[in-house]
Structures are given as C-alpha cells and as structure tokens.
C-alpha positions as CSV (number, residue, x, y, z in Angstrom):
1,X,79.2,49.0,-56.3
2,X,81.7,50.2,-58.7
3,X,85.4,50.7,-58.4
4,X,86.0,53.9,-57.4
5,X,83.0,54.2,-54.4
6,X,84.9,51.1,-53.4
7,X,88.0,53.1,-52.6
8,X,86.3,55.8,-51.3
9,X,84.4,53.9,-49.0
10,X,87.4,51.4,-47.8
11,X,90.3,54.4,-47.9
12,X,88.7,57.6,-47.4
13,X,87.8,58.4,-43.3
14,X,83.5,58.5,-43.4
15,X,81.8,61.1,-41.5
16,X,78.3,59.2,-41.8
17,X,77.3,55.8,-43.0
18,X,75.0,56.8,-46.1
19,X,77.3,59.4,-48.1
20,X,75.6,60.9,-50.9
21,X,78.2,59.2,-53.4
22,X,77.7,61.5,-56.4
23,X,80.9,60.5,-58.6
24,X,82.4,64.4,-60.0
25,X,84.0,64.2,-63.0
26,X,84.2,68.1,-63.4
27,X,82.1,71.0,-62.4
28,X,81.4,74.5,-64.1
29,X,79.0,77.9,-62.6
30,X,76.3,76.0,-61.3
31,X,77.1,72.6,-62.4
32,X,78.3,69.4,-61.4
33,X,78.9,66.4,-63.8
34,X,79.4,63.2,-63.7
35,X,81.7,60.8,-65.4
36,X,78.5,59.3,-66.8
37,X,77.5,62.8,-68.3
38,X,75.2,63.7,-65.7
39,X,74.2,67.2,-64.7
40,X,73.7,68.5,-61.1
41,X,72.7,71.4,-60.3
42,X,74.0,72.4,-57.0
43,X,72.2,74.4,-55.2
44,X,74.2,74.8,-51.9
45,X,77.4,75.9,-53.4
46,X,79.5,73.0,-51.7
47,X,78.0,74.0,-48.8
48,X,78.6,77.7,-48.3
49,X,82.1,77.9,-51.2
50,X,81.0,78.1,-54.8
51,X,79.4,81.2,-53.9
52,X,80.3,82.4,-57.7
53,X,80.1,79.3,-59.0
54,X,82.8,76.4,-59.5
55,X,86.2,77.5,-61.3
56,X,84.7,81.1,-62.0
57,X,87.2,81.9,-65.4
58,X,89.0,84.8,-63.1
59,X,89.5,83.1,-60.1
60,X,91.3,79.6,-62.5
61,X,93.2,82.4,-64.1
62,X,94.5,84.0,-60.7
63,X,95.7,80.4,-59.7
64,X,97.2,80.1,-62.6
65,X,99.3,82.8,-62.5
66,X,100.2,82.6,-59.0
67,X,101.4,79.0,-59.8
68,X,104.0,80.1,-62.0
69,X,105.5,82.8,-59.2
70,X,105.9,80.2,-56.3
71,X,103.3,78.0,-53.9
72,X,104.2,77.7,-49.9
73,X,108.0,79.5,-49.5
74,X,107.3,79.9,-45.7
75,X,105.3,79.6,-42.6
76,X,102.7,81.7,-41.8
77,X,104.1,85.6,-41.0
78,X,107.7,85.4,-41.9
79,X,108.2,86.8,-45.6
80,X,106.3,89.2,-47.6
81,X,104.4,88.0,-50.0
82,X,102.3,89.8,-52.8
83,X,99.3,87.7,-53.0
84,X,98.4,87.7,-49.5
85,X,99.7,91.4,-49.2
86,X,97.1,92.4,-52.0
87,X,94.3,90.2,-50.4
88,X,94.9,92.0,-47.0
89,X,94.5,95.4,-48.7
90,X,91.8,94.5,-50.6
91,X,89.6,92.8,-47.8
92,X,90.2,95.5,-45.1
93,X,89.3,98.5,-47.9
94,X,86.1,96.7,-47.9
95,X,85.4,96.5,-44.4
96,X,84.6,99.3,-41.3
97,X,88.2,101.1,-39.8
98,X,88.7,98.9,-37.1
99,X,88.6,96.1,-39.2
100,X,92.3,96.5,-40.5
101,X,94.5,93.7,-39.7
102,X,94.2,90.5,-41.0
103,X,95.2,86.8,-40.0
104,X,95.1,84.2,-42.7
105,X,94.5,80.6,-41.5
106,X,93.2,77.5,-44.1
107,X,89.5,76.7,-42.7
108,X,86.9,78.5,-40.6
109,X,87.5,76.3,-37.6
110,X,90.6,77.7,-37.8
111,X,89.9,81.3,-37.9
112,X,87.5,81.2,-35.0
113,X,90.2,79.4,-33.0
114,X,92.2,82.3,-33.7
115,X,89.2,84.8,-32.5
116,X,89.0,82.7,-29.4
117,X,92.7,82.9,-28.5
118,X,93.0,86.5,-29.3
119,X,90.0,87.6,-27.2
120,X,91.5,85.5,-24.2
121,X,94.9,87.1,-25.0
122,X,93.7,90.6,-25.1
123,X,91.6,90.9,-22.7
124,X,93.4,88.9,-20.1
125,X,89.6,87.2,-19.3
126,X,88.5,83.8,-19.6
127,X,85.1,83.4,-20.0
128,X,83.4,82.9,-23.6
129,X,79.9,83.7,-24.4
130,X,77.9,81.9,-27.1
131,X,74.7,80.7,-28.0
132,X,72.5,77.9,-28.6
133,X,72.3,76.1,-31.5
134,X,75.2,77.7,-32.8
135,X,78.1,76.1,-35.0
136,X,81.2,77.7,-34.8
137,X,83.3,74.3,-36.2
138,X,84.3,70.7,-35.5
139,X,87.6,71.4,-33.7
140,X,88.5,71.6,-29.9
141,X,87.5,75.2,-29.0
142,X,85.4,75.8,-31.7
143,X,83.4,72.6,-30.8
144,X,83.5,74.1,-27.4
145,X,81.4,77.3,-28.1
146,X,78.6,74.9,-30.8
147,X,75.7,74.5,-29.4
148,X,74.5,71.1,-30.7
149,X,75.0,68.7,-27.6
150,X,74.9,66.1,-29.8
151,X,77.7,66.9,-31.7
152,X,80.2,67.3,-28.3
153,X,79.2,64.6,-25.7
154,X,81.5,62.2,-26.9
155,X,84.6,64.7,-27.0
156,X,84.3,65.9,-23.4
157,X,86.0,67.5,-21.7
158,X,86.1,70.7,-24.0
159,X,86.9,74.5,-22.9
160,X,85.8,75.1,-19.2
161,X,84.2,78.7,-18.8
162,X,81.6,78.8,-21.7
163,X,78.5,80.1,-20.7
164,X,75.4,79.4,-23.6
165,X,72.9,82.1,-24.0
166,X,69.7,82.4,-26.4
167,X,70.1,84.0,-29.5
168,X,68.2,86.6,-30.7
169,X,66.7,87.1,-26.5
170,X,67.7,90.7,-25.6
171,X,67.3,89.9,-21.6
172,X,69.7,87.4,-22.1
173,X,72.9,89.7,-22.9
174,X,72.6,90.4,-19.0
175,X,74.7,87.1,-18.9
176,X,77.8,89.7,-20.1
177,X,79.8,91.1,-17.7
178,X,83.1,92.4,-16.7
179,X,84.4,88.7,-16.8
180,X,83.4,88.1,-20.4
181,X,86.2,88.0,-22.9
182,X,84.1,87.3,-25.6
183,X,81.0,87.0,-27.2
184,X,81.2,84.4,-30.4
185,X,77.9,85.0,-32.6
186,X,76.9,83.8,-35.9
187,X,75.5,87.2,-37.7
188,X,72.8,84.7,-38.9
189,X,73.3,81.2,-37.2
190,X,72.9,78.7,-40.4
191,X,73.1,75.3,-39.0
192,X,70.3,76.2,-36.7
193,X,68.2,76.3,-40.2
194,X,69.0,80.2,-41.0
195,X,67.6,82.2,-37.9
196,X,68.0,85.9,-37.8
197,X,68.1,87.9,-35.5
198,X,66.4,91.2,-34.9
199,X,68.7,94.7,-35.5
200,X,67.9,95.8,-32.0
201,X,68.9,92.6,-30.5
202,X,71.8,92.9,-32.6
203,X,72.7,96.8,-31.4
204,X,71.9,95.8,-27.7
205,X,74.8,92.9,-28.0
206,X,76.7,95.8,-29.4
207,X,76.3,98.0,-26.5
208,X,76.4,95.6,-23.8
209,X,79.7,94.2,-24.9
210,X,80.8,98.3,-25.3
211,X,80.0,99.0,-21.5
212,X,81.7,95.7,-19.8
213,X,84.8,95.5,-22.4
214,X,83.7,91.8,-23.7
215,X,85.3,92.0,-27.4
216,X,82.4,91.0,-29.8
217,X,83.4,88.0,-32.2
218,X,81.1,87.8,-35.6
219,X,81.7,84.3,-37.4
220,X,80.0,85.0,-41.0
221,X,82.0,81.8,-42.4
222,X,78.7,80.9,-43.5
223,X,77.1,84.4,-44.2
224,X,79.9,86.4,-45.8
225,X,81.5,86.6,-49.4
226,X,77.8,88.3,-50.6
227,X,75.4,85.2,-49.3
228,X,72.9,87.6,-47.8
229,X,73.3,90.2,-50.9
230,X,76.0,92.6,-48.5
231,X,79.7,91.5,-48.7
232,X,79.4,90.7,-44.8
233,X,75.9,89.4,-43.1
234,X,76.4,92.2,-40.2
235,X,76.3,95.5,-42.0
236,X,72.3,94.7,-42.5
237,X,72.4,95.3,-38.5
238,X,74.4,98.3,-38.6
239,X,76.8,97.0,-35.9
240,X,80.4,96.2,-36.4
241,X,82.6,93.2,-34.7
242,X,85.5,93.6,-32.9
243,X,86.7,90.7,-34.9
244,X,85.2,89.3,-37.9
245,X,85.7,85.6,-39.1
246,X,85.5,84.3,-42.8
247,X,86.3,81.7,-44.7
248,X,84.0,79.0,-47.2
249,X,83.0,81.0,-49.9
250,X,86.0,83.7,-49.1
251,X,88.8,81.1,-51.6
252,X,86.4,80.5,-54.3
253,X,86.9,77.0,-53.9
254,X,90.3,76.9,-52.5
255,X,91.1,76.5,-48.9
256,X,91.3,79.6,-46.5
257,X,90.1,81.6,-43.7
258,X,90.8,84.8,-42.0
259,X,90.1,86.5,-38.6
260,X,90.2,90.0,-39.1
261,X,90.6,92.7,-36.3
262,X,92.6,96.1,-35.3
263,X,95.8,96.4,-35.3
264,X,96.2,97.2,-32.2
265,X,94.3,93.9,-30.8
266,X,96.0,91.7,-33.2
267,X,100.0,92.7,-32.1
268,X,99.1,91.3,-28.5
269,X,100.0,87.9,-30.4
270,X,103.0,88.9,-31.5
271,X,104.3,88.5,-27.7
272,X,104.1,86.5,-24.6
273,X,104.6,84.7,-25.7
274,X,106.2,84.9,-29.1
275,X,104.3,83.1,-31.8
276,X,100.9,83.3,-29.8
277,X,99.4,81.8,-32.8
278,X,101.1,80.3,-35.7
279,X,100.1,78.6,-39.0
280,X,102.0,77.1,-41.1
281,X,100.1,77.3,-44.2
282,X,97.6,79.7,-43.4
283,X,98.0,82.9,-45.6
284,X,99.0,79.9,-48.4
285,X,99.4,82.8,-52.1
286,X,97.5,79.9,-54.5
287,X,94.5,80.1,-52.1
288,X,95.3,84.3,-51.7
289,X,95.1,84.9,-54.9
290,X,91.7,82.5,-55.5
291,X,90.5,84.8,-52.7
292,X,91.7,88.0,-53.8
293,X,89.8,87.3,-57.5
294,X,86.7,86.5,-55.8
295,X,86.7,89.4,-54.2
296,X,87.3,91.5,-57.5
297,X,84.3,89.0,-59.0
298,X,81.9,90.2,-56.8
299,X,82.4,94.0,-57.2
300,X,83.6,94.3,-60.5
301,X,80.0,91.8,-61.9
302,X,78.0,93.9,-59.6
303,X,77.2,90.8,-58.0
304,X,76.0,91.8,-55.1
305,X,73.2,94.0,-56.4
306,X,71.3,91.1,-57.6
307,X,71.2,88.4,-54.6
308,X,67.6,89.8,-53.0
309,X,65.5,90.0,-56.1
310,X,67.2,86.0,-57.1
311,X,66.3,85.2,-53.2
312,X,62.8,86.8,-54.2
313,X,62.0,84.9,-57.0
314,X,63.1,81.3,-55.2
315,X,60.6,82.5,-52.6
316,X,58.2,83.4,-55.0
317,X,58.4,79.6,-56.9
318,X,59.0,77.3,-54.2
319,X,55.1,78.1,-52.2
320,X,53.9,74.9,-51.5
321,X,51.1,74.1,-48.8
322,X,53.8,71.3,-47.3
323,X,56.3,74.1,-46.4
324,X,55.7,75.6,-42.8
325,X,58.2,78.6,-43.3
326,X,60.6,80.3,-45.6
327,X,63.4,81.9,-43.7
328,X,65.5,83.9,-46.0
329,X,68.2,86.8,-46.1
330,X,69.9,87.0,-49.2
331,X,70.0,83.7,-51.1
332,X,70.0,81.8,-47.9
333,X,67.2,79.7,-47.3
334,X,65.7,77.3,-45.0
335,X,62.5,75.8,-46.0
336,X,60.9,74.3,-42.9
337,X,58.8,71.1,-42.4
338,X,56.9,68.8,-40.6
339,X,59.5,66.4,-39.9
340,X,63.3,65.5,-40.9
341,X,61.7,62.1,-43.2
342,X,60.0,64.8,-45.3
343,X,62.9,66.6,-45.9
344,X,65.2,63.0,-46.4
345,X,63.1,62.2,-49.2
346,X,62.4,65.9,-50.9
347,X,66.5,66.2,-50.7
348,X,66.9,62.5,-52.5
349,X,64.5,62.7,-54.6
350,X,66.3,66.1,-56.2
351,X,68.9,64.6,-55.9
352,X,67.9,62.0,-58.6
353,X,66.4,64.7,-60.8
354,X,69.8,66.6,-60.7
355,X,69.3,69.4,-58.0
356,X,71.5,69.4,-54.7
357,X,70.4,70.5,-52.3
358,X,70.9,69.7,-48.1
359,X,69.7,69.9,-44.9
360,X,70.8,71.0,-41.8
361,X,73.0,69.0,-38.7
362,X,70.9,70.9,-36.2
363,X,67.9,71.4,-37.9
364,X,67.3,68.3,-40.6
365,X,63.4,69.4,-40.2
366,X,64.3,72.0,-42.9
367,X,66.2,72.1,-45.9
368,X,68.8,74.5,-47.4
369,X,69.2,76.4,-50.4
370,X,72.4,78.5,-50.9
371,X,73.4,78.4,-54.3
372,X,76.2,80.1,-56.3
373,X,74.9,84.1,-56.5
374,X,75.4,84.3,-59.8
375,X,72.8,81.9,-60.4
376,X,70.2,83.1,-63.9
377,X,66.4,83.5,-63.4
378,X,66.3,80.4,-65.8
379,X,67.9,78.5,-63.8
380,X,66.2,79.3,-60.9
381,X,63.1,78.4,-62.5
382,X,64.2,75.2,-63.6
383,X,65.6,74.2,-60.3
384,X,62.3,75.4,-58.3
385,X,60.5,73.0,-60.7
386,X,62.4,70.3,-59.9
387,X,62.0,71.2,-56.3
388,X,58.2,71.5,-56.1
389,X,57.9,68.3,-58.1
390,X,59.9,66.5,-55.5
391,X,57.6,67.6,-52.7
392,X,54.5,66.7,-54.6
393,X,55.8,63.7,-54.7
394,X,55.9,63.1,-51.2
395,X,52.0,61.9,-51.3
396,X,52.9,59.4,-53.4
397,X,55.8,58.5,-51.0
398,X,53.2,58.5,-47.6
C-alpha cells in the first residue's frame, strides 16, 4: 500500500471498508487523472456535481475573481453581499413566481432540513409525509423522512410523526390530510435506482396537498442543475413545489445548497423565534459565485438542449441481453440486473479500464450513469464500449 492510501485510510473517517481508492491528481471536463497519468472517465459526475464537468473555465474564473473581493465576512443573513445577491436573482428568474425567496445553506442535507423546519413553522402542523425508498440525506431529520431502514436503525430514535407512503401509488395520497405539514418528494427518487413517477400521479399530489394545505416539498438535489435535460426535474410534470431543494451539481464543484420558497412562507423564520434557522456559512460568495457561473454555463452553451438526444444515444449503445431495464430521464440512468454481484464486478471492472461509474445504496441491483452534460458523442461512444466490454466479461467471470 502506498503512502498516501496509508493516510487516507489511518486519518481520514471511512464510510465503508473497501473505498474505491482512485488517487486524483487533477481533473478536467470529463476526466479524472491520476498521479501516475491515468485517465478516468467519470461517468457519474462526483456523484450528481460535475454536472458541466470538473473546473468548467467560467466557473474557475468566477472563483477567481470572487477570491480577490473577500471569502466568509459574516454569518449567514446579516450583510449584503453581491455574489449571493446575483445568485438569488438569477436562480428565482429561472424558476415559477412563487418560487422567489431563497435560503443558501452548504449541502443538500442541509437544505431539506431547512424545508422541514419551514413547513413545520409555517404551517403550525407536525406531521411529515414521505415515501419509500426515498433519500432525502444522512443527517437527523433528513435521515428521518429516507426510506432505507437500513440506513436508520442504528440512529433511532429519529423525528416522531413521519408517515411513509408509496411513490408513484395515486391511492396512497389519501394518507394527506389536514394534519400534514408536508409532503418531502424526490421529483425522481435516484437512490431508489432512478424511478419516475407518472405526471398524473405527480398533478394528484399536487392537488391533494392544494385541498388539505400540506405545503409540497420537491428535493431535486439529485435531479436539478439540467440532469433530466430541464433546469429542474419537476417542470416535466407540470406541477410546481411549494418549496424546491437544490444543491450537488447547483456549485459546480463547490459546496452549496438552497431551499427556495415565497416570500411570504420564508419570513415566518425571521420570528419566533428570531433566527428560526441560521447558517453560518451557508450563502458562503466563493461557492455563490461557482453557482451563479454554472448557471450562466448552462444557458448561455445551450446546454440543456442536448441532454435527451446524449441520454438517447447511451441508450441506444449500452443494449445488452444481461440488462433487465433502462430507466432513463435525461442523462440519468439506472441500468438494472439480476443481482448486486453483477453489478460489483461490471462497476470494477470499468473501473480498471478507466470508466466510473456506481451503483446505488438502495438499489446496488443496478448501476448508475449520470455524467457531466456536456459530455461529446465520442466520448459517449468510447465509454459505452468500455461498458459493454465489461459486462461481456461477466461470463468469463461466472
């Protein structure tokens, strides 16, 4: 083992025992590289981030820029700032009316802890509504409203008052009522290996949270920034949150999240009490101004207008007999199998040819694909290559 997975491994907290361990010297558009002068291709954009690429030119510049102004001069709320002035005015020109006030945190945990609070706050209710085989995030109340069990048993007891529902069942939704404060939904729940729902199962949530006053909480951590080929996952539905959460690919590789709601629902945290929810380095100008460029990358490269036909084409290569389904919006993928050991040894063995790619906590019978949407045709084609090479393999391997 050499020196510096020594240090990782004795000094740096693990989350599993078999890391992947891929050294990074730098990274560029689609590419990792190794000290050794190895090329990855990665193909899940950090999982959910790079979503236009790794230190896009525009975003490095912004940073740099904003460096030589000033980094953290105060907590979160207290002094105006330009870069996360700009950001707010930006992100809420994009998004419906109601979506006009924005909260800046540093993570998506974060954010929908924020949601949670604010729903509980506004409409003076307790009960949350979620679904299974959801994942909202790994902290307290955002563990609270996951649906993997696995995940929570050992961190009981978590928020009393959440009530699990099936996603995408329309009879269901009869489980909100008059005591619901909120209904926390993935757009498309990812961790659950990319399952999306139906547009009338969408517009029924809608309504049903319109007739009992339950506010309706979209997290599209995962789904926004353009991963589906719209900015936000949930104007494919036509439906519209009463408070949206983003974060991941929202920085462009730097740290932050938002919750994003009406003005009028957000100033409810403003008192009683004071300070109902405070950051201090959420709304941090370094990461605003990462996030304000990414957001000018995506319109101003017309990124968005290319995501289906990429997603297409992936489809398109990666047909294999092996695969027992493709589901797909945008350039999100999960390619299902027979069981998680397949998917294991398809993931390492692209791994060792130079494409990363992943599978999911509450789904490892399928693997991911969610890479930067910016990504050529060439490069698609070379990846998929890799790809179907690696599952042919796996005859060799049984």
């Amino acid at each position: 083992m050499n020196f510096s997975h020594s240090v990782f491994l004795k000094h740096i907290a693990q989350t599993t025992g078999h890391p992947f361990l891929i050294d990074v010297e730098r990274a560029e558009g689609l590419y990792l590289y190794s000290p050794d002068g190895k090329r990855y291709m990665d193909l899940i954009s950090g999982v959910g981030v790079s979503n236009i690429g790794h230190r896009h030119p525009y975003v490095v510049n912004a940073i740099k820029e904003q460096l030589d102004k000033h980094l953290h001069v105060m907590v979160y709320g207290e002094f105006v700032q330009s870069s996360p002035n700009e950001l707010a005015e930006k992100l809420t020109k994009l998004l419906p009316d109601n979506l006009n006030c924005c909260y800046f945190t540093n993570s998506g945990t974060e954010a929908n802890e924020g949601a949670l609070k604010l729903a509980k706050r506004y409409t003076g209710r307790t009960e949350i509504i979620t679904c299974r085989r959801s994942y909202h995030g790994s902290t307290h109340g955002s563990l609270s409203v996951s649906g993997n069990e696995v995940k929570k048993y050992a961190f009981r007891p978590l928020l009393p008052e959440v009530r699990f529902i099936d996603f995408n069942s329309i009879t269901d939704l009869d489980n909100i009522t008059t005591k619901t404060a909120c209904v926390i939904i993935e757009t498309i729940q990812g961790d659950a290996g990319v399952r999306i729902p139906s547009a009338k199962y969408m517009q029924a949530l809608r309504a049903k949270c319109n007739e009992t006053g339950t506010l309706l909480i979209f997290d599209e951590i995962q789904t926004g920034i353009g991963r589906t080929g719209k900015l936000f996952a949930f104007e494919h539905f036509d439906v519209v949150p009463d408070i949206l959460t983003s974060a991941k690919a929202l920085g462009g590789g730097l740290p932050i999240g938002t919750f994003v709601s009406s003005y009028e629902i957000m100033q409810c945290l403003t008192h009683n009490p004071m300070l109902g929810h405070i950051t201090t380095f959420g709304g941090n100008p370094v990461c605003c101004a990462a996030a304000l460029a990414t957001l000018n990358v995506i319109e101003d490269e017309g990124l968005l207008d290319n995501v289906d036909g990429k997603g297409l084409l992936f489809e398109q290569l990666l047909q294999h007999e092996r695969i027992k389904e493709i589901r797909r919006k945008g350039l999100l993928f999960a390619f299902e199998f027979e069981t998680s050991e397949e998917v294991a040894f398809i993931v390492q063995e692209c791994l060792k040819n130079g494409v990363i790619c992943f599978w999911f906590l509450s789904c490892p019978n399928s693997f991911r694909i969610a890479p930067p949407i910016n990504i050529s045709n060439d490069e698609i084609q070379e990846a998929c290559k890799i790809i179907i090479d690696a599952i042919n393999q796996l005859d060799n391997h049984h």
